[in-house]
N, CA, C and O atoms as a Maestro MAE file, in Angstrom:
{
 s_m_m2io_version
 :::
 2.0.0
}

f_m_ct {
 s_m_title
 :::
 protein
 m_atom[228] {
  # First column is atom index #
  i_m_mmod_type
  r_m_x_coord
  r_m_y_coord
  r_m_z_coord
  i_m_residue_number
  s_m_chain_name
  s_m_pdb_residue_name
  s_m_pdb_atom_name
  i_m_atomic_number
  :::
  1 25 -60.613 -101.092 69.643 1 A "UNK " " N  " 7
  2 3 -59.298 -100.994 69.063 1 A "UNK " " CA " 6
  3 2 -58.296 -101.912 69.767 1 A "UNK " " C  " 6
  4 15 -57.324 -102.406 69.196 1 A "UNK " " O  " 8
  5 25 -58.635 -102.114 71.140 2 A "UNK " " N  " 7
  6 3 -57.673 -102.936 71.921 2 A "UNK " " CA " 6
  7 2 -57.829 -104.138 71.547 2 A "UNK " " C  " 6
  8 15 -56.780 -104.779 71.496 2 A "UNK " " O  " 8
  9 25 -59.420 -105.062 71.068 3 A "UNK " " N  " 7
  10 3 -59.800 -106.271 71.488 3 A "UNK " " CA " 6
  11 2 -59.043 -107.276 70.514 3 A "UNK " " C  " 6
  12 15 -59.061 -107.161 69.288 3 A "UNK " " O  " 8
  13 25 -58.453 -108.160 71.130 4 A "UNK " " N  " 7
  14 3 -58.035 -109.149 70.720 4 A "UNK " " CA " 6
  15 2 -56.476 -108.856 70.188 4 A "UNK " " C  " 6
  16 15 -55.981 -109.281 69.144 4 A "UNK " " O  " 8
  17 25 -55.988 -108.204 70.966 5 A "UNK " " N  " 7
  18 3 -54.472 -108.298 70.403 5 A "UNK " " CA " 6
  19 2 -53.034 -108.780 71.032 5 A "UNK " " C  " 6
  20 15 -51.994 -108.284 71.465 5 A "UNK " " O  " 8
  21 25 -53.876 -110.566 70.717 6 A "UNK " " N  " 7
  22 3 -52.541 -111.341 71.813 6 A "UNK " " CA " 6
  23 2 -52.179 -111.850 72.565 6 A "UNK " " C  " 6
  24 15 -51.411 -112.798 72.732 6 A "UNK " " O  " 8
  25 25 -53.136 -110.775 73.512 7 A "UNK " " N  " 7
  26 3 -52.938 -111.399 74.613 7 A "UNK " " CA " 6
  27 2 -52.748 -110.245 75.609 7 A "UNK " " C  " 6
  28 15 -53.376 -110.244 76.667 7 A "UNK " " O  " 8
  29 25 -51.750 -109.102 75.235 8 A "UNK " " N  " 7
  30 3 -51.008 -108.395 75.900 8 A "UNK " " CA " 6
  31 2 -52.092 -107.489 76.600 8 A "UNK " " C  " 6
  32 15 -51.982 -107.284 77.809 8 A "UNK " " O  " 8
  33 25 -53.208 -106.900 75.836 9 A "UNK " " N  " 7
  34 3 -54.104 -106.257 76.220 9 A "UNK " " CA " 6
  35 2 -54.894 -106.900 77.470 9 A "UNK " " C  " 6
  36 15 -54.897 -105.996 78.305 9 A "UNK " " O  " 8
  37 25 -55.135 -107.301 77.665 10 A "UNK " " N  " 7
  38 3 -56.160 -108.330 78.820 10 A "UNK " " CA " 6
  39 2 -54.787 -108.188 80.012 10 A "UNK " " C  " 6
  40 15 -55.072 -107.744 81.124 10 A "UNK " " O  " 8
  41 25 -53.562 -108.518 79.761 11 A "UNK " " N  " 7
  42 3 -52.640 -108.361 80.773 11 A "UNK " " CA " 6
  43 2 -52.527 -107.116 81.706 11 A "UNK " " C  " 6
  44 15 -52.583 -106.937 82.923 11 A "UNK " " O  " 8
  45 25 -52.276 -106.047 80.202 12 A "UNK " " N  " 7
  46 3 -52.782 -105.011 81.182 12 A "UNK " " CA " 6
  47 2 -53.595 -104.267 81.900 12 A "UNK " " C  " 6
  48 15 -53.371 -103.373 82.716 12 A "UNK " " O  " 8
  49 25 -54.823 -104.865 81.397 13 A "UNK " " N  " 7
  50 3 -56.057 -104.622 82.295 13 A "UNK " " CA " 6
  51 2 -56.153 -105.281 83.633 13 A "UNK " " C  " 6
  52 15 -56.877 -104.861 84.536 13 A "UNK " " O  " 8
  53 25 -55.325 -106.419 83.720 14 A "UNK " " N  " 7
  54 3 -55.424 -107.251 84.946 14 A "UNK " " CA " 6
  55 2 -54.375 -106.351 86.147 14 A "UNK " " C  " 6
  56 15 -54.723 -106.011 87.278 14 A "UNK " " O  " 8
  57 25 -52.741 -106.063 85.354 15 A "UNK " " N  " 7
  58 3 -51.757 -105.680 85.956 15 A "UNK " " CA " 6
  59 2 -52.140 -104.081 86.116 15 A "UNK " " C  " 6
  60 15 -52.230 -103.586 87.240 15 A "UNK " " O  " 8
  61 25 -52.290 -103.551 85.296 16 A "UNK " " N  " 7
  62 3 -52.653 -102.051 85.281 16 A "UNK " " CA " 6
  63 2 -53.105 -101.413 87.036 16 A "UNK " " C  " 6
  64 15 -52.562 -100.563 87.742 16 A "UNK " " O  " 8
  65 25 -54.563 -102.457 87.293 17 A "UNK " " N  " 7
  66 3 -54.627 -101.862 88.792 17 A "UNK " " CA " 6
  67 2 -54.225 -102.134 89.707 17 A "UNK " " C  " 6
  68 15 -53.975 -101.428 90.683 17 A "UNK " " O  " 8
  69 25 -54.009 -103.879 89.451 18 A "UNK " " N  " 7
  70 3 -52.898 -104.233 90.801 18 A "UNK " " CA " 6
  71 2 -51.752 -103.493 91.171 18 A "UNK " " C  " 6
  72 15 -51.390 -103.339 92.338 18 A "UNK " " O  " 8
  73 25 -50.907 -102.817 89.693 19 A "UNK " " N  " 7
  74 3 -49.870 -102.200 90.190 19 A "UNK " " CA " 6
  75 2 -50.720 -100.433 90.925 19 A "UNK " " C  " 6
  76 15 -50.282 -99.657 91.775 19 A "UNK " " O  " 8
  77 25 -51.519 -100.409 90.425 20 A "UNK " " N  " 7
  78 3 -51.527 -99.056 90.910 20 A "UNK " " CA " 6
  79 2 -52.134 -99.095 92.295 20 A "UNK " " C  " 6
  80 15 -52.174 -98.111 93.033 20 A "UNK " " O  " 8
  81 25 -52.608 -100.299 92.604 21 A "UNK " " N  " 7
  82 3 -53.534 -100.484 94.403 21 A "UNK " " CA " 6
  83 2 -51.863 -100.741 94.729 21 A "UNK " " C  " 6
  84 15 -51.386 -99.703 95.187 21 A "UNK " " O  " 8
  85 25 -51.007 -101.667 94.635 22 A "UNK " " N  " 7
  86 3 -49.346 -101.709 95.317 22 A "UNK " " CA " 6
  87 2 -48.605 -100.667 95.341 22 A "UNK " " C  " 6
  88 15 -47.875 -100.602 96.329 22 A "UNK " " O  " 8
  89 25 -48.517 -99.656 94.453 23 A "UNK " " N  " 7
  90 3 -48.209 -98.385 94.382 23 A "UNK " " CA " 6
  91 2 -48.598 -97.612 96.018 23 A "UNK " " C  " 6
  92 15 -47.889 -97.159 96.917 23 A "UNK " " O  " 8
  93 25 -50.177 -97.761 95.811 24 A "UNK " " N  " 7
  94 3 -50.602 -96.409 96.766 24 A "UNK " " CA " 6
  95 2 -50.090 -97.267 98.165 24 A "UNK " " C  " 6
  96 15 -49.591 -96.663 99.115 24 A "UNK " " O  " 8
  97 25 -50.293 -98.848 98.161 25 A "UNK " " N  " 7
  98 3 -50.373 -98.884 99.821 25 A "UNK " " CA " 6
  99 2 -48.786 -98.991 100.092 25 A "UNK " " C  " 6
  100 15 -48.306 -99.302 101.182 25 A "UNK " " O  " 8
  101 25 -47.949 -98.646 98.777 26 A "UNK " " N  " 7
  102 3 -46.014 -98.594 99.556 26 A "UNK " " CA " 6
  103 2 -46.342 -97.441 99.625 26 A "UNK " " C  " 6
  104 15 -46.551 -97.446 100.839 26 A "UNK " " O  " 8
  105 25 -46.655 -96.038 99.211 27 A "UNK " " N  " 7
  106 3 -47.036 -94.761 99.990 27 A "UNK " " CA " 6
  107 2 -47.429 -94.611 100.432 27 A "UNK " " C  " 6
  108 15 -47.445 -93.451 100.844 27 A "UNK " " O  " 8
  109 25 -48.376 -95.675 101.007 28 A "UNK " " N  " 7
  110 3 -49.060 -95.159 102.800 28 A "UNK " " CA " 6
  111 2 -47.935 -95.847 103.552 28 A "UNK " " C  " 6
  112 15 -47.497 -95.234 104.525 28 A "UNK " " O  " 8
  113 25 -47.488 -96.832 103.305 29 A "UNK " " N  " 7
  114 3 -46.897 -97.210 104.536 29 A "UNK " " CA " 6
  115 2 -45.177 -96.489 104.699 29 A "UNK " " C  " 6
  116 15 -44.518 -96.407 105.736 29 A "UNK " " O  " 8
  117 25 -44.866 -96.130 103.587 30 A "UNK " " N  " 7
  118 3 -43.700 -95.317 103.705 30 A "UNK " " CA " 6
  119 2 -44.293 -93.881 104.379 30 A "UNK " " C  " 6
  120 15 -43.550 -93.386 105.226 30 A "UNK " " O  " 8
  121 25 -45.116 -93.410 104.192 31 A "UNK " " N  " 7
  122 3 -45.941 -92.287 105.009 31 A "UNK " " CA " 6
  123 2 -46.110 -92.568 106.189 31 A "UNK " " C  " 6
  124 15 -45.495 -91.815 106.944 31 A "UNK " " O  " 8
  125 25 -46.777 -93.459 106.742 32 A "UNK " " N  " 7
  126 3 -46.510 -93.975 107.956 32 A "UNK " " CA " 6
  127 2 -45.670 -94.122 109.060 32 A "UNK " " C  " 6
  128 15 -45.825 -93.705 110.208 32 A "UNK " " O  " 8
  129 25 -44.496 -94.957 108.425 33 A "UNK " " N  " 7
  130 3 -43.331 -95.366 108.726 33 A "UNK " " CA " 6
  131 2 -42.463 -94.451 109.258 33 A "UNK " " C  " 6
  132 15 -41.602 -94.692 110.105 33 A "UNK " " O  " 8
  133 25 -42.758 -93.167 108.633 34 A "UNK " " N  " 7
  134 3 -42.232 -91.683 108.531 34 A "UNK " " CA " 6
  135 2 -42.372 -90.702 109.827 34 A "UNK " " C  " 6
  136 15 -41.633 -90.022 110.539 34 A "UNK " " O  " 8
  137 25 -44.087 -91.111 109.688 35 A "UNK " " N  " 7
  138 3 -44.546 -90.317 110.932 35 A "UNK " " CA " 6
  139 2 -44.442 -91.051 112.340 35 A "UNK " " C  " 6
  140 15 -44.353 -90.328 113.332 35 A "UNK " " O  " 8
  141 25 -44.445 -91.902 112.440 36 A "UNK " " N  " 7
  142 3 -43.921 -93.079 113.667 36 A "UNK " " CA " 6
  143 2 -42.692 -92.932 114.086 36 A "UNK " " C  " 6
  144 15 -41.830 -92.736 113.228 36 A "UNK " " O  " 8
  145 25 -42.299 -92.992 115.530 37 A "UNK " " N  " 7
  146 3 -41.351 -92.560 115.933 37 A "UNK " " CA " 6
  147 2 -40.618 -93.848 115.478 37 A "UNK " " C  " 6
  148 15 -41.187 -94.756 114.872 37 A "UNK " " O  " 8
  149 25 -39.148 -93.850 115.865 38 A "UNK " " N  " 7
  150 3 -38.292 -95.030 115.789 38 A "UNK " " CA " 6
  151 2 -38.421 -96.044 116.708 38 A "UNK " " C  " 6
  152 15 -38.703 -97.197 116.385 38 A "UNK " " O  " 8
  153 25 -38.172 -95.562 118.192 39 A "UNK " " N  " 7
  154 3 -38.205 -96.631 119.384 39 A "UNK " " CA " 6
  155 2 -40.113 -96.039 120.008 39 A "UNK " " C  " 6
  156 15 -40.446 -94.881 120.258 39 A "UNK " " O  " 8
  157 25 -40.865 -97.108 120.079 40 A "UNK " " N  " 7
  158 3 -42.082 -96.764 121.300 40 A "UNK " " CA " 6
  159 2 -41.815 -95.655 121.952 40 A "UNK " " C  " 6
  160 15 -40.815 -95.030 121.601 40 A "UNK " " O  " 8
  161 25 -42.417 -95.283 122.755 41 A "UNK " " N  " 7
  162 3 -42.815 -94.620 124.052 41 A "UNK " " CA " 6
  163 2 -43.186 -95.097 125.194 41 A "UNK " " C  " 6
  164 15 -44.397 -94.964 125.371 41 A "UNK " " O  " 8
  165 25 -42.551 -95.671 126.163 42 A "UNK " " N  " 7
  166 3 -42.974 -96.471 126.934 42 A "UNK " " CA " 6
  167 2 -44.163 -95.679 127.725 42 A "UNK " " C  " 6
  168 15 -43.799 -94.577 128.137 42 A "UNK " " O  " 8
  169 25 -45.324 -95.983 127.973 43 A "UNK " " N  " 7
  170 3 -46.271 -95.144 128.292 43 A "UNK " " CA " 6
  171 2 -46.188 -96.029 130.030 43 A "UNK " " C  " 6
  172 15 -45.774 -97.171 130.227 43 A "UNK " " O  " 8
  173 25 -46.864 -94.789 131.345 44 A "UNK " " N  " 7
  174 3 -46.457 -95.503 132.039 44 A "UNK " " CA " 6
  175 2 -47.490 -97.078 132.806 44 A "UNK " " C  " 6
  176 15 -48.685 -97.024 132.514 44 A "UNK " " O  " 8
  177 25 -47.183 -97.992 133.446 45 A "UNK " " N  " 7
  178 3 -48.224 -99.046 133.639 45 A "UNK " " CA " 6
  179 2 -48.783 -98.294 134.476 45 A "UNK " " C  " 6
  180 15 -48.463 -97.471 135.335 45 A "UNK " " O  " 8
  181 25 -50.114 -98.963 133.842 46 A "UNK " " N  " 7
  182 3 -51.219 -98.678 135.444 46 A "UNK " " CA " 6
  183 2 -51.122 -99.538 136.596 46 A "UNK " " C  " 6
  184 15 -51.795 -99.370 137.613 46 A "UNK " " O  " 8
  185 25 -50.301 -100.436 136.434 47 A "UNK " " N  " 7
  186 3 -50.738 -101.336 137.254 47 A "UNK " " CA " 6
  187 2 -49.214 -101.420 138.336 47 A "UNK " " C  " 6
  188 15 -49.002 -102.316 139.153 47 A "UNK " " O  " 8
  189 25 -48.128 -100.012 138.001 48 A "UNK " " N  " 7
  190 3 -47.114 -99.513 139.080 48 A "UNK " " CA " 6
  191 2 -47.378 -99.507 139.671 48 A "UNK " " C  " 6
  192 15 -48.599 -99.524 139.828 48 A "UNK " " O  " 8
  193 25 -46.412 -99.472 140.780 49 A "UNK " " N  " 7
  194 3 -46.871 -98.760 142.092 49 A "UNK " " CA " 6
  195 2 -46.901 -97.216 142.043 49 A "UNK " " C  " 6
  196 15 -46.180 -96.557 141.294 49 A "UNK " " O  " 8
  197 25 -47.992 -96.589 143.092 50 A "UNK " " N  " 7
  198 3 -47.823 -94.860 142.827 50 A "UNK " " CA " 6
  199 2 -46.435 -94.441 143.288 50 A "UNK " " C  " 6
  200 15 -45.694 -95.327 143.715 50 A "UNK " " O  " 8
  201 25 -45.950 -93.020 143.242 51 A "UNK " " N  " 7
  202 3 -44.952 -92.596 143.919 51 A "UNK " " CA " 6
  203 2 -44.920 -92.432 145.409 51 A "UNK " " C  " 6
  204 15 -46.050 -92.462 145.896 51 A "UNK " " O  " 8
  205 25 -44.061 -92.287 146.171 52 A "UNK " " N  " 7
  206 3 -44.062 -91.973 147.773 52 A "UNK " " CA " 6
  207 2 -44.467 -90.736 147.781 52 A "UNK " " C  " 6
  208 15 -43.899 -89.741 147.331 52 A "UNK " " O  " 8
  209 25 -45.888 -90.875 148.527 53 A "UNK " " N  " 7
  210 3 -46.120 -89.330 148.790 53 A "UNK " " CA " 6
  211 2 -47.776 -89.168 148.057 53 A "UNK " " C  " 6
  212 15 -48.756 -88.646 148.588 53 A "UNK " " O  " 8
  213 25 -47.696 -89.736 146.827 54 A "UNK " " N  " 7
  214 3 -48.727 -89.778 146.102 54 A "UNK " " CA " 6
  215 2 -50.273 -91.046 146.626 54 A "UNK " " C  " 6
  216 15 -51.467 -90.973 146.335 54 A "UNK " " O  " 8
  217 25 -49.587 -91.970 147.375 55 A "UNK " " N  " 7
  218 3 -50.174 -93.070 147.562 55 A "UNK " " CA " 6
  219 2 -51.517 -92.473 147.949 55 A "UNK " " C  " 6
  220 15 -51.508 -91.431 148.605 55 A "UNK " " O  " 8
  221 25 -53.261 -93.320 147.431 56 A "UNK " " N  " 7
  222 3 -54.169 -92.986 147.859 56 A "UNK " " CA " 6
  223 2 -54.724 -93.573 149.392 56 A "UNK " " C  " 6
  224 15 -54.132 -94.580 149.782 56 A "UNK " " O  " 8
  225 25 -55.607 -93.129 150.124 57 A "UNK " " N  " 7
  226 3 -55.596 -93.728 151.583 57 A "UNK " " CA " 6
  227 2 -57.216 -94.302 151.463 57 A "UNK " " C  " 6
  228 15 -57.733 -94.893 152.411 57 A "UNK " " O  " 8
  :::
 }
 m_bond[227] {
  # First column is bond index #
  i_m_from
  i_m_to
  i_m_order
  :::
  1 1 2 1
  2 2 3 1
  3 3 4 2
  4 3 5 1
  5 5 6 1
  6 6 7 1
  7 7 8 2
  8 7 9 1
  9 9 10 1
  10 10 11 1
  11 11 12 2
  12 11 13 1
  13 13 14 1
  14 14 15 1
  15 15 16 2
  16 15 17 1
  17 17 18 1
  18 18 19 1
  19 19 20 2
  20 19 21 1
  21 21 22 1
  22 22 23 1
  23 23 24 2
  24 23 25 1
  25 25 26 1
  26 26 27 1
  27 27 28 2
  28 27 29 1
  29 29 30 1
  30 30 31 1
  31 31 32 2
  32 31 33 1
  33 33 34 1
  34 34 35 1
  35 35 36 2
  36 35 37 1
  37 37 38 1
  38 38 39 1
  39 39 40 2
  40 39 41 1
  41 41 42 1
  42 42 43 1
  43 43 44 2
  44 43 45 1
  45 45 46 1
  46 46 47 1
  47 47 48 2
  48 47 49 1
  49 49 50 1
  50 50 51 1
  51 51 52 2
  52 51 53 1
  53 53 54 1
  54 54 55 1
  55 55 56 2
  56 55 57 1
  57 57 58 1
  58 58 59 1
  59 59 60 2
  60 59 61 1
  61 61 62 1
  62 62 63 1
  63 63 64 2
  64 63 65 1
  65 65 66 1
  66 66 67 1
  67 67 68 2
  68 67 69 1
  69 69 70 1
  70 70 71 1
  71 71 72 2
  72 71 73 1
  73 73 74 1
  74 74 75 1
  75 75 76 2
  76 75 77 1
  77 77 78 1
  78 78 79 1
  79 79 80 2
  80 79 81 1
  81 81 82 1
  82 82 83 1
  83 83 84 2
  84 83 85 1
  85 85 86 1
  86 86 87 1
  87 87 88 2
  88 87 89 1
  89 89 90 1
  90 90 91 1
  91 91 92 2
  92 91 93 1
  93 93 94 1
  94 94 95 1
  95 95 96 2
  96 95 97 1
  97 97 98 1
  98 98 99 1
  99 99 100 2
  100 99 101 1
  101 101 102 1
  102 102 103 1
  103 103 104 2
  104 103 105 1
  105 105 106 1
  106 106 107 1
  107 107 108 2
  108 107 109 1
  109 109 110 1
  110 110 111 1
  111 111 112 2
  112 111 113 1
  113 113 114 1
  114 114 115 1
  115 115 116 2
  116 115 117 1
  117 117 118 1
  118 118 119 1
  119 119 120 2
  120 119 121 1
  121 121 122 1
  122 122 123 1
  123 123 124 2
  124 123 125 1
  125 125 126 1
  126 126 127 1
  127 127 128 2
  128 127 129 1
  129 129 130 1
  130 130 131 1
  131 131 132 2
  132 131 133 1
  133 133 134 1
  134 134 135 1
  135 135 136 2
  136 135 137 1
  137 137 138 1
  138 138 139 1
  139 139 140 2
  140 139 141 1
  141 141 142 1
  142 142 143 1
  143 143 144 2
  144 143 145 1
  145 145 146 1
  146 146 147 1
  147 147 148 2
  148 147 149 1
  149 149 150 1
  150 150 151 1
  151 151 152 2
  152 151 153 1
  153 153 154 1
  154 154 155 1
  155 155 156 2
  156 155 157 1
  157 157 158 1
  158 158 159 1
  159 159 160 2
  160 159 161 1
  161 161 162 1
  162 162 163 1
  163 163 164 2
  164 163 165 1
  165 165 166 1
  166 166 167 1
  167 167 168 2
  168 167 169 1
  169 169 170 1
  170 170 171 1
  171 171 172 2
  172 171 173 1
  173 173 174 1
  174 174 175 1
  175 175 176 2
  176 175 177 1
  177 177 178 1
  178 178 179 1
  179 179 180 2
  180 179 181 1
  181 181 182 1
  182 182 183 1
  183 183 184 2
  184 183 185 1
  185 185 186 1
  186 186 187 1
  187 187 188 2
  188 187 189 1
  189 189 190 1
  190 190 191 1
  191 191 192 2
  192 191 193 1
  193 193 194 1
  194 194 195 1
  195 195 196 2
  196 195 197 1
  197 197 198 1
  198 198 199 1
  199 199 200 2
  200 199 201 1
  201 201 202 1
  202 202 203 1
  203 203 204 2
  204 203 205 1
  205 205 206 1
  206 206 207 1
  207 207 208 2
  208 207 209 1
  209 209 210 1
  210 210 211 1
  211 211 212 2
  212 211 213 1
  213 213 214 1
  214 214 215 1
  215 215 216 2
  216 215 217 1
  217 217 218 1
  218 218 219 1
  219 219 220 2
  220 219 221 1
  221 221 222 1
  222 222 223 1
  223 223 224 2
  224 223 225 1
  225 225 226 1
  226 226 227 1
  227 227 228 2
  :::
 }
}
């Protein structure tokens, strides 16, 4: 019933999933984006110095 009408049909078979794969990955990354804090966490270096007191001998 679709074949051959135009043109338009074949378009949306092409656009149809692209939009729906662009769809899902702006809701993952707005999901994402969400769960991620704003600023890092500065985690601390390993490669500090220890605290006074803590130092190994």
């Amino acid at each position: 019933m679709l074949a051959h009408q135009g043109g338009w049909d074949e378009i949306l078979l092409v656009l149809g999933p692209i939009l729906v794969i662009g769809g899902l990955l702006y809701l993952a990354k707005k999901r994402v984006s969400a769960v991620q804090p704003t600023e890092p966490v500065s985690e601390p270096d390993a490669a500090s110095p220890e605290p006074e007191g803590e130092q190994s001998a």
